[in-house]
N, C-alpha and C positions, 0 to 999 in steps of 0.2 A: 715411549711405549704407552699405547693409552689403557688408561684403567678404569674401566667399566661397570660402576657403584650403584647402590638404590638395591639391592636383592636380601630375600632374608635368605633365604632358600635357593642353592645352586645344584641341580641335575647335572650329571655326566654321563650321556648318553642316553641316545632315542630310542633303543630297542622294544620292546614287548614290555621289559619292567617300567623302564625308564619314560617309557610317555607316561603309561599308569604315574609313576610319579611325581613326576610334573603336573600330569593335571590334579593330581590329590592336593598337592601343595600348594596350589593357584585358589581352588576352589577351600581349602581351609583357611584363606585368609592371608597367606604368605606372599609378599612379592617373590615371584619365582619365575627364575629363568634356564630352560633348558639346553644344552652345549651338546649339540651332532654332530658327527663327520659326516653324513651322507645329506643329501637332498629332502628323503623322507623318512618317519617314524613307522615304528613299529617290528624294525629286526626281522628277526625271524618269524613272526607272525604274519608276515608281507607275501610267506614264499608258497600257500597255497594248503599246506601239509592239514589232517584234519588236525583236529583239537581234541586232543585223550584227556579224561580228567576233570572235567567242565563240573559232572556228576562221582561220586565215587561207583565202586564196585555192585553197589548196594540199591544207585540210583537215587543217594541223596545229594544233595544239591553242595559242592563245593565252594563253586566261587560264585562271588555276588558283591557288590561295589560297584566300582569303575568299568571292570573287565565283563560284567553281566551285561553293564547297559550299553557297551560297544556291541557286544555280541546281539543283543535286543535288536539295536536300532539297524546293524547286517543283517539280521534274517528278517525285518519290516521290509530291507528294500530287496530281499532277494539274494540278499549275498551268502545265507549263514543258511543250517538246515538244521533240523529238530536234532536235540540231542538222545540219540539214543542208548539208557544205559542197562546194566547188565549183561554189558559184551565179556566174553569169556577171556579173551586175549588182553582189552586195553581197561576195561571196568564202564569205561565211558566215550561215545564218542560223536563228533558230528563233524559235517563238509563245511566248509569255507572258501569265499570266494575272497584273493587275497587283496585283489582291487579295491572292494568294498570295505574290508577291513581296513585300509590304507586311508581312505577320502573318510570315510564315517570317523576315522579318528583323528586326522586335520581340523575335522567341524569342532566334535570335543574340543580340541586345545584353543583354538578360536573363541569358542564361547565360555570358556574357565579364565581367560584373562593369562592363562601362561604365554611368558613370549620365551622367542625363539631362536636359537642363535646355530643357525645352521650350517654346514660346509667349515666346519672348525675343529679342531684336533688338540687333547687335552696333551701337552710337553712335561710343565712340572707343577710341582707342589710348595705351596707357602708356607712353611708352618712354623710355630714358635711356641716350643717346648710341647704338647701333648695336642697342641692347638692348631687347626689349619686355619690359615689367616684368608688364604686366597687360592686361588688358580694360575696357571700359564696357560694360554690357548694360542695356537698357531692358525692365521687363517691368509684369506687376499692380502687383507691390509696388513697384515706382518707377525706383532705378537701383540697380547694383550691379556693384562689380568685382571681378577676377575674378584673381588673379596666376596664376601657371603659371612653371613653367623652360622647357619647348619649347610652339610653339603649332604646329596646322596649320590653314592658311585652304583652307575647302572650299566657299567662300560663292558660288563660279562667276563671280565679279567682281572678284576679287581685290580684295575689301574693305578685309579686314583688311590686308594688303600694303600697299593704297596711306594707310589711315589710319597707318600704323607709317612710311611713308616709304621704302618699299623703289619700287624702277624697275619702271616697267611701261610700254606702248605700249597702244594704243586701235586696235581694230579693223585696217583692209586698214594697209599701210606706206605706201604713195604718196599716201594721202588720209586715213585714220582712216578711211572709211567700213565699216560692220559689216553681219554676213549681217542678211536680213530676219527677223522674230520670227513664230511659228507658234502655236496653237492646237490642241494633237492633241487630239482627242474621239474617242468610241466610239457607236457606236447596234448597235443590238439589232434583231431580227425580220428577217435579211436572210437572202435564201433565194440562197447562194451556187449553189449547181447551176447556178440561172438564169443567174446572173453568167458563169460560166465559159461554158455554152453561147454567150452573147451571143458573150465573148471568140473563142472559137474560129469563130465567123459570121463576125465584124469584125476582123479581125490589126490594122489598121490604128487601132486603138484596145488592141493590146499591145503596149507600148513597149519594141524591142526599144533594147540601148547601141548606139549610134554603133561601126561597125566590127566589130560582133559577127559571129561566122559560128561557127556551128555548131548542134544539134538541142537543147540541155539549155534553150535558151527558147522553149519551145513551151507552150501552155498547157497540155497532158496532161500535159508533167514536171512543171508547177507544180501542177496539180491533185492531182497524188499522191503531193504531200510535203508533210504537215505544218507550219503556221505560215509556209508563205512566200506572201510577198504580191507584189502587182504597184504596178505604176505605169505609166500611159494615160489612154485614153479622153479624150485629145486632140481628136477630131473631136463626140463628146457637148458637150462644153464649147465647140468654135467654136458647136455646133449654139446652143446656151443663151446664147451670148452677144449669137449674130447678134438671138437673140429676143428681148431686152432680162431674161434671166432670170439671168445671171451676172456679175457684177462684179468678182468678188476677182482679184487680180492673180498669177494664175498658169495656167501653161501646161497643167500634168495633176494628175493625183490619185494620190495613192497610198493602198492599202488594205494593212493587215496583219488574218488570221485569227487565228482561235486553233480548232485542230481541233476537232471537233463539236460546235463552238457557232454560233449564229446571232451571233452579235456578231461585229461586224468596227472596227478600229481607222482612224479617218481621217484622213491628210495631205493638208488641202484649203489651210489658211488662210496667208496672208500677206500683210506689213502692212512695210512698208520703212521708213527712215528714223527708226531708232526707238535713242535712247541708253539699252542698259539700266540704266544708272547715275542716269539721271533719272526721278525723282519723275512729271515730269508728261508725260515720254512714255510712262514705262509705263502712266500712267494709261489715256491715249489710245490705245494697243498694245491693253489690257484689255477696252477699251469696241469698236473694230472691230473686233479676230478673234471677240469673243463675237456682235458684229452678223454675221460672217460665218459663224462655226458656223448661225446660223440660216439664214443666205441657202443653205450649203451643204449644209442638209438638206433643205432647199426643192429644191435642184438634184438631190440624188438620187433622189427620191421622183419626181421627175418623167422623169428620161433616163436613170437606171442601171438597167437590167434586172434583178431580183433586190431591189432596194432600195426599192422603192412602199410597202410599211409596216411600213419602219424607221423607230424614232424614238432619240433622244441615250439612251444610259446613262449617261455620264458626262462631264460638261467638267472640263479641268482645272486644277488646285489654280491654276495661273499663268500666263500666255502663257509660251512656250517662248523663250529668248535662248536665239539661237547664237553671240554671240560680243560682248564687250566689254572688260576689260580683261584683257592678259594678262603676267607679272610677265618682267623681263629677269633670265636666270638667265647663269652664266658659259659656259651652250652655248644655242643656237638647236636645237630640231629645225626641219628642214627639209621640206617635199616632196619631195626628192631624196631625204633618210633614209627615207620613206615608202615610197615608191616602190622602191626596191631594198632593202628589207629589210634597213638599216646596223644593226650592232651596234656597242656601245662598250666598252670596259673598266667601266666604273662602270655600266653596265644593272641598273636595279631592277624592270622592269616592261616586259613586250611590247603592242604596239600592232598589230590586224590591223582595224580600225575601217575602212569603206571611204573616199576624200579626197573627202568631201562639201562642196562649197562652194557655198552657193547665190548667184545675181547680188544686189551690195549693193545697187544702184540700179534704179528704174524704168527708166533708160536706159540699161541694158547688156545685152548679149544676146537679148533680148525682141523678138518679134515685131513687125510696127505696133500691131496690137491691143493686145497682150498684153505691154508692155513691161516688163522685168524676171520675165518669170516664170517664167525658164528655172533649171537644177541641174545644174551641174559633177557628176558621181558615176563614180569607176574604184574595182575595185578593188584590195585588196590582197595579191599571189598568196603572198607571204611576210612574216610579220612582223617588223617592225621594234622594237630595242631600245630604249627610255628610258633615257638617263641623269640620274643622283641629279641632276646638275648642274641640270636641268631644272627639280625640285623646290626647289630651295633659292633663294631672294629675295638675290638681291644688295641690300645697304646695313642687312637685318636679323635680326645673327646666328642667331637663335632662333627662327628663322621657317620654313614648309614649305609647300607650294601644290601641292593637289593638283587633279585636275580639269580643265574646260577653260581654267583659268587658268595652265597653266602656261607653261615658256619655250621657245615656238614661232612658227612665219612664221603668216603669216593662212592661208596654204592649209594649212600641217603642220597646224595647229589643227583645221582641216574634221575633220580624222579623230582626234585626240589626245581632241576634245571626247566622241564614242561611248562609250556606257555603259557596254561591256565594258571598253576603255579607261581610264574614268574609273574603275572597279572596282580595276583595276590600280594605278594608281597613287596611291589612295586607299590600299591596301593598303601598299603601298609606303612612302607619306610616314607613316601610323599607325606601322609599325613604327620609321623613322629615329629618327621623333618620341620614342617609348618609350627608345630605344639613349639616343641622345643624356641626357635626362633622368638616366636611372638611370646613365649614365656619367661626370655632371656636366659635359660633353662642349655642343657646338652639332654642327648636324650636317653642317658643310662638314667636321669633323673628325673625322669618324668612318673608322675602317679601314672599307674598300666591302668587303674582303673578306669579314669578321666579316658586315656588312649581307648581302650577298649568301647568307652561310651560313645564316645566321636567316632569309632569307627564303624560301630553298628547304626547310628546318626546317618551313616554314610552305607547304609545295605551291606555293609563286607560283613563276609559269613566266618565267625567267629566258635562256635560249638554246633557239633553236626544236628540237626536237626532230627 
């Protein structure tokens, strides 16, 4: 079995946090190598969907690091759109072109000196007594491990956490029950004009928030701001259902643009009851939302105005988990810290991600029809701080959890999980990760002040502005 030495700093996992990490921990100094299962980085941030949260509610500036200056160098070539905030529904928001975020952030890891260990599947955990010594990784050539002095698990499962034997909880606290799994897709040929006109015909298929009062959700504002999308067309889909032409279990749809492109990004699909951590419901997860991507292109082509011939550009890499295990650090974020925009002393990373929670069960919130197909969404009018404590795995010293795995309530999660978010605090656990190593340090021991300095060293936005 070969073993694969020289790293201070080993990533697990390329997603959205997990590149952030990796290149934080390259660029602070660490030999550092990142371990994917897929071809390319970037997760969820790949599938097109816009980006909530960039800004808080307030249109102060959240993220900034790593995750700013990928999004910089996207909107220099075209791929990314202004951010516009003080949206009533997400607080913040802008289009993304998921191509460009994909290649702009291959350049990054290229020139941070991270390498990359691609097409590899993390098996098990080394560890000796509190300590993780190494990795298992399964790839072509067979098995192979992997030592390292600091690790960061960005694997959205908190994998490596729970194979190292560090504390974690599963899903809602009252039940373990977990949000429903999605399917984002894009199709192409949609002659949006039509769309909006419909919208402005029909309000009653423009989904305004519960309690909202004021002019900024009206479809004219939407129409004349780049990359923000809607969610509706509620009464299209009773219409589809009555007719025996919709099935999926949800109440509306959401669409994100991307300026003057006919492509539009879809939130149709969801599939309940599904453990991401198991084999064979992902499998099952994989095989419905792809059965409903198709039913759901069926549904458009036939009741969405603007959308008669569109067809898929692209399904993605994986059904979409929002939520399964998440690791017990020495603090809990809260909903409450959400919600009022709590700072802490040891803050490494801000959160303005909107508290997205969608119903776990077909029997909660859900209409007769339509049961479970309802979405908890406020948002957040000031950003909230992360603290390190969050990051760090209680039971294994050398250990960092970035992403929507870290240490949060099922609802603080709804919004910890958000891309801008997970940017953050990818960035965040990269850097501890680097400190820690080249300090021969763990990183519950690290001076937060020193962290904090280096991180602001490094643009990441630390106290709202």
């Amino acid at each position: 079995m070969r073993i694969r030495e020289g790293y201070d700093v080993v990533v697990i996992g390329g997603g959205t946090a997990g590149a952030m990490a990796g290149i934080a921990a390259a660029r602070s100094g660490a030999r550092t190598l990142l371990v994917e299962k897929f071809g390319n980085l970037g997760g969820v941030l790949t599938l097109g969907m816009s980006l909530k949260g960039v800004n808080d509610g307030e249109g102060v500036k959240a993220l900034g690091g790593i995750g700013a200056e990928l999004l910089d160098r996207a909107r220099a070539a075209g791929g990314a759109t202004t951010i516009v905030s003080a949206h009533p529904r997400h607080g913040s928001i802008m289009g993304q072109d998921p191509e460009s975020m994909k290649f702009n952030l291959i350049d990054m890891v290229r020139a941070s000196g991270l390498q990359l260990l691609l097409h590899s599947y993390l098996v098990d955990a080394i560890v000796s007594g509190t300590r993780l010594q190494a990795i298992r990784v399964a790839n072509k050539a067979g098995l192979e491990i992997i030592p390292a002095k600091c690790f960061v698990d960005c694997t959205g499962d908190a994998d490596l956490a729970a194979l190292a034997g560090a504390g974690f909880v599963m899903g809602r606290e009252s039940d373990a029950q977990m949000q429903p799994v999605s399917a984002i897709f894009r199709v192409g040929g949609v002659n949006l004009e039509k769309t909006w006109a419909y919208l402005e015909e029909h309000p009653e298929d423009f989904e305004t928030p519960d309690g909202y009062v004021g002019d900024e959700y009206t479809v004219a504002k939407f129409r004349a701001k780049p990359g923000v999308g809607v969610a509706g067309f509620r009464s299209l889909i009773q219409k589809a259902r009555a007719a025996g032409d919709y099935t999926i279990p949800r109440e509306d749809l959401g669409f994100n643009p991307m300026a003057g492109r006919p492509e539009v990004t879809i939130n149709i699909t969801r599939v309940h009851g599904i453990d991401g951590t198991n084999p064979d419901d992902l499998t099952r997860a994989e095989i419905e939302s792809q059965l409903q991507i198709i039913e759901g292109v069926r549904f458009l082509r036939k009741y969405l105005p603007g959308f008669e011939d569109c067809y898929v550009v692209s399904s993605p890499f994986q059904v979409g988990i929002r939520e399964t295990r998440r690791i017990q650090g020495s603090y809990v974020l809260t909903k409450e810290d959400c919600r009022t925009g709590a700072n802490f002393p040891d803050q490494v990373a801000r959160g303005a991600y909107p508290l997205d929670v969608h119903d776990v069960s077909p029997s909660v919130h859900g209409t007769a029809n339509v049961p479970g197909g309802g979405t908890d969404l406020s948002q957040i009018p000031r950003s909230y701080g992360i603290p390190a404590r969050c990051l760090v795995a209680l039971g294994v010293d050398n250990l960092l959890v970035a992403g929507r795995a870290l240490s949060a309530t099922h609802e603080a999660a709804g919004s910890a999980r958000g891309q801008p978010v997970c940017m953050a605090t990818g960035h965040a656990a990269g850097t501890m990760a680097a400190l820690a190593a080249t300090l021969n340090t763990v990183p519950s021991e690290l001076d937060i002040k020193h962290v904090q300095y280096v991180l602001r060293q490094q643009h990441a936005v630390l106290e709202r502005g």
